[in-house]
C-alpha distance (Angstrom), angle and dihedral (degrees) to the residues before:
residue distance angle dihedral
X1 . . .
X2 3.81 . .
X3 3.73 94.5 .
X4 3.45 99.3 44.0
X5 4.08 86.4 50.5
X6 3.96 90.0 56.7
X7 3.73 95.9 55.5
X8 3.45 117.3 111.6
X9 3.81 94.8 -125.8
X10 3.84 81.3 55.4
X11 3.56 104.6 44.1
X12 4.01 88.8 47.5
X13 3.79 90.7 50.7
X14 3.57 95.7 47.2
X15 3.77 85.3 45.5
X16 3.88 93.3 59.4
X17 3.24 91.1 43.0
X18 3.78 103.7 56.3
X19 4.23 82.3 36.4
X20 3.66 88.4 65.5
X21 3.89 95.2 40.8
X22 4.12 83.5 51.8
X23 4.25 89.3 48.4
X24 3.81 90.1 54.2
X25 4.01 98.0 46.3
X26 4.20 86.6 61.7
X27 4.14 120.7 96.2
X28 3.98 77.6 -141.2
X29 4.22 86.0 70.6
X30 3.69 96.9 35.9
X31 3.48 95.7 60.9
X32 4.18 85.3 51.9
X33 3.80 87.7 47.1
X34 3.91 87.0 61.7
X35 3.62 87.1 61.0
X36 3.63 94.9 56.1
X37 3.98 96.6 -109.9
X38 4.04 106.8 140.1
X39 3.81 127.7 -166.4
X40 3.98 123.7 -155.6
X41 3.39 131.9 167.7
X42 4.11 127.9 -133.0
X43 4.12 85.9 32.4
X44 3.41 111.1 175.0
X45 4.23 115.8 -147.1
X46 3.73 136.6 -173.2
X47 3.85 109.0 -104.0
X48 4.07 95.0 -178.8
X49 3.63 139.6 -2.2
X50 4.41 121.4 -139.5
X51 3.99 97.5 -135.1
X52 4.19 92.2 -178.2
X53 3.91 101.9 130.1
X54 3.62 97.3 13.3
X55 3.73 104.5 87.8
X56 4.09 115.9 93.4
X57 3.96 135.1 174.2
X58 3.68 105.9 -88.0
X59 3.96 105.1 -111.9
X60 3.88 89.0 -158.0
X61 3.89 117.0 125.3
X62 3.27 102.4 -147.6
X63 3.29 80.1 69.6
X64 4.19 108.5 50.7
X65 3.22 96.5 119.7
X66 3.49 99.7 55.0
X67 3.99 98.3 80.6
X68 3.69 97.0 -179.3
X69 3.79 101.6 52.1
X70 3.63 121.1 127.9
X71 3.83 143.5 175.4
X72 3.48 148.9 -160.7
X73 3.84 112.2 -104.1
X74 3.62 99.6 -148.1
X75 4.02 85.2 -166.6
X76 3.49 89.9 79.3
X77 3.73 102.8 44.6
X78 4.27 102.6 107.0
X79 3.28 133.9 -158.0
X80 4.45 87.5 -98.9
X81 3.53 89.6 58.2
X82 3.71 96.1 64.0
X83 4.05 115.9 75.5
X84 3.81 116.8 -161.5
X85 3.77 140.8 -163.9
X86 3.87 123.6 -138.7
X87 4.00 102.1 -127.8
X88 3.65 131.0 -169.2
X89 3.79 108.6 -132.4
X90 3.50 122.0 -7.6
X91 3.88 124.9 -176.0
X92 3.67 115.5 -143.6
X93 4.02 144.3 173.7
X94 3.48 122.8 -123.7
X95 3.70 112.3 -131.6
X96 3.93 103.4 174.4
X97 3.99 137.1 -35.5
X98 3.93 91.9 -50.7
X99 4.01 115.9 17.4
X100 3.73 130.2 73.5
X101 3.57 127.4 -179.0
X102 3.64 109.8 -136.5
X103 3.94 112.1 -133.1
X104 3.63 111.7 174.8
X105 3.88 135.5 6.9
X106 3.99 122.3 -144.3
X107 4.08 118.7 -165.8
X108 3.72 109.3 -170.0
X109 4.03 129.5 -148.7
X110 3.69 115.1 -171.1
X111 4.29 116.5 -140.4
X112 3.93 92.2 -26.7
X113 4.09 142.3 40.8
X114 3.69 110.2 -162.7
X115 4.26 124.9 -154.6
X116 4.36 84.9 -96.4
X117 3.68 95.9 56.2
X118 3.81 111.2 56.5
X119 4.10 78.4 48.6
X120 3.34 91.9 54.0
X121 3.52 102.9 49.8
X122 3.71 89.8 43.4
X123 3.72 83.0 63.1
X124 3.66 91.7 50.0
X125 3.68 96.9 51.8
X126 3.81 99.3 47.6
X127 3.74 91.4 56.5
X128 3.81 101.3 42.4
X129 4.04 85.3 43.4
X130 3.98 88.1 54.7
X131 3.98 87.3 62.1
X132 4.06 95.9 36.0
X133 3.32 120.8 53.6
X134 4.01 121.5 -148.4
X135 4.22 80.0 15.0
X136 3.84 106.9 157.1
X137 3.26 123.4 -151.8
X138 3.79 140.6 -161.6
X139 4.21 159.8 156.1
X140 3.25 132.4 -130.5
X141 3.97 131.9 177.2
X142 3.42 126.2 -154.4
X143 3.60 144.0 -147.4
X144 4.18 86.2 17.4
X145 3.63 102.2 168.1
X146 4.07 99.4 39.8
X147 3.25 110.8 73.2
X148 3.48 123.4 154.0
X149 3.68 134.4 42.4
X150 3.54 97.7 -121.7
X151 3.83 91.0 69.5
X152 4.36 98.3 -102.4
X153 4.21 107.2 140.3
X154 3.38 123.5 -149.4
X155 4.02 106.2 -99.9
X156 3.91 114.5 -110.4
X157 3.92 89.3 -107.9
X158 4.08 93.8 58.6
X159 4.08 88.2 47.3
X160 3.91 98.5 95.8
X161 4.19 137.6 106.7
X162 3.49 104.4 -99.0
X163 3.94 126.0 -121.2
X164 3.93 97.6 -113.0
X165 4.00 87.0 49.0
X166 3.39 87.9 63.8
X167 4.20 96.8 31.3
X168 3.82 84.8 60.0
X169 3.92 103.9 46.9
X170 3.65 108.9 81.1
X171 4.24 84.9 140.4
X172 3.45 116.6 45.4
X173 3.38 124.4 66.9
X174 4.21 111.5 -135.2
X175 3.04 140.0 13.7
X176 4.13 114.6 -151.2
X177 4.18 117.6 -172.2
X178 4.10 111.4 -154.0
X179 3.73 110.3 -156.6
X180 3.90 86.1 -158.5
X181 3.46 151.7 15.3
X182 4.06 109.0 -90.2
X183 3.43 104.6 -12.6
X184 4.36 106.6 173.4
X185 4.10 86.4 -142.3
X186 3.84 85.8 54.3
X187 3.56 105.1 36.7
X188 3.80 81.8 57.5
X189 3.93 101.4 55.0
X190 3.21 86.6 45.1
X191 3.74 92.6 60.2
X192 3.56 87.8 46.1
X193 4.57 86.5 57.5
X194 3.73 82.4 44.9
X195 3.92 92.2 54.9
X196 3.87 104.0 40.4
X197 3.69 84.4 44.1
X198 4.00 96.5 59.1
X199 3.88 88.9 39.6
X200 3.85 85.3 58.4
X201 3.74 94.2 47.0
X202 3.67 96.6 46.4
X203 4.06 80.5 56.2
X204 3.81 96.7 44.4
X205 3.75 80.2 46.9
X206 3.38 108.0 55.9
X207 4.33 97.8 27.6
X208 4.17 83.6 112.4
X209 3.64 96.9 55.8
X210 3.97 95.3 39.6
X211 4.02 114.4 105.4
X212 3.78 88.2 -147.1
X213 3.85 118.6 107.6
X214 3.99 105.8 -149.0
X215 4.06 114.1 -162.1
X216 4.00 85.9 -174.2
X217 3.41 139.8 46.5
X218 3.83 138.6 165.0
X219 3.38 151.9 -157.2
X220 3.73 117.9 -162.1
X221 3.65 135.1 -151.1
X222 3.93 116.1 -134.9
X223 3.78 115.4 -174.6
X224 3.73 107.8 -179.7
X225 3.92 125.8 -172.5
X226 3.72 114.7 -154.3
């Protein structure tokens, strides 16, 4: 049981866990929790859909002269035909008894990030965006500055994102480095991510159904030290 504790699938899964545990304890959360957003840990979420079979001339007839119209019967989608992805926190909103509307994704690295992961995850994000719109998406990497097991910290100089983090994130939105495990300070600007992140989703979301005409839009850049 010891060993199997001290892996570093382990360790980052008992990590995530406690994380979200930690997120759920704050006032910050509680006042999210009144608007029916819900976080969980180990989530798992359709990445693609296999629509063979499924599509059927639209019987609709408003649209009889339209010989060659066709839609998906979503009666004969099965459980096969949906793939999914284990995640490690998701964010969601609870619309009734049975639906949620995912909101923002969260993969987790604990100490280190190597040059596969960011690609990964990048991977990850664009397909599960392609099925969710207004889906956020993002990393963060825990316990940052403690390393070793011997007690030795990272110096303040080797604390940083690296370059290919960056070079290989083209679909996920942040990137947040923890310098330790459950720090309150933290815990609370990572709330913060977690809540500008949903209000941007529930805009990305809803930007079909909103009367407004918008001649600009932008994304911005925020590079953050400490």
């Amino acid at each position: 049981m010891f060993e199997e504790q001290n892996k570093p699938e382990a360790r980052e899964e008992i990590w995530v866990r406690k994380l979200v545990n930690k997120i759920k304890e704050t006032d910050e959360w509680k006042e999210l929790s009144k608007k029916n957003y819900e976080i969980y840990d180990k989530f798992r979420l359709p990445h693609s859909i296999n629509l063979n079979n499924t599509i059927k001339k639209d019987d609709d007839p408003k649209y009889k002269k339209d010989k060659n119209r066709y839609i998906v019967d979503c009666q004969k989608i099965e459980k096969n035909q949906i793939n999914y992805y284990n995640t490690d926190i998701a964010i969601v909103k609870r619309i009734d008894d049975k639906i949620v509307s995912p909101k923002l994704i969260i993969e987790a690295k604990y100490k280190n990030i190597n040059t596969h992961d960011p690609i990964t995850y990048s991977n990850k994000a664009f397909l599960h965006k392609h099925l969710f719109k207004g889906l956020r998406y993002g990393v963060i990497v825990g316990n940052y500055k403690y390393t070793k097991e011997n007690g030795k910290s990272r110096d303040d100089d080797e604390c940083y994102i690296p370059i290919r983090v960056l070079e290989n994130s083209d679909s996920f939105d942040f990137v947040y480095f923890m310098e330790y495990n459950y720090d309150p300070n933290e815990i609370k600007k990572l709330i913060n991510i977690i809540k500008e992140n949903i209000e941007l989703a529930d805009k990305l979301e809803n930007y079909n159904l909103d009367d407004d005409k918008y001649m600009y839009i932008k994304k911005n850049i925020d590079l953050t030290d400490k």
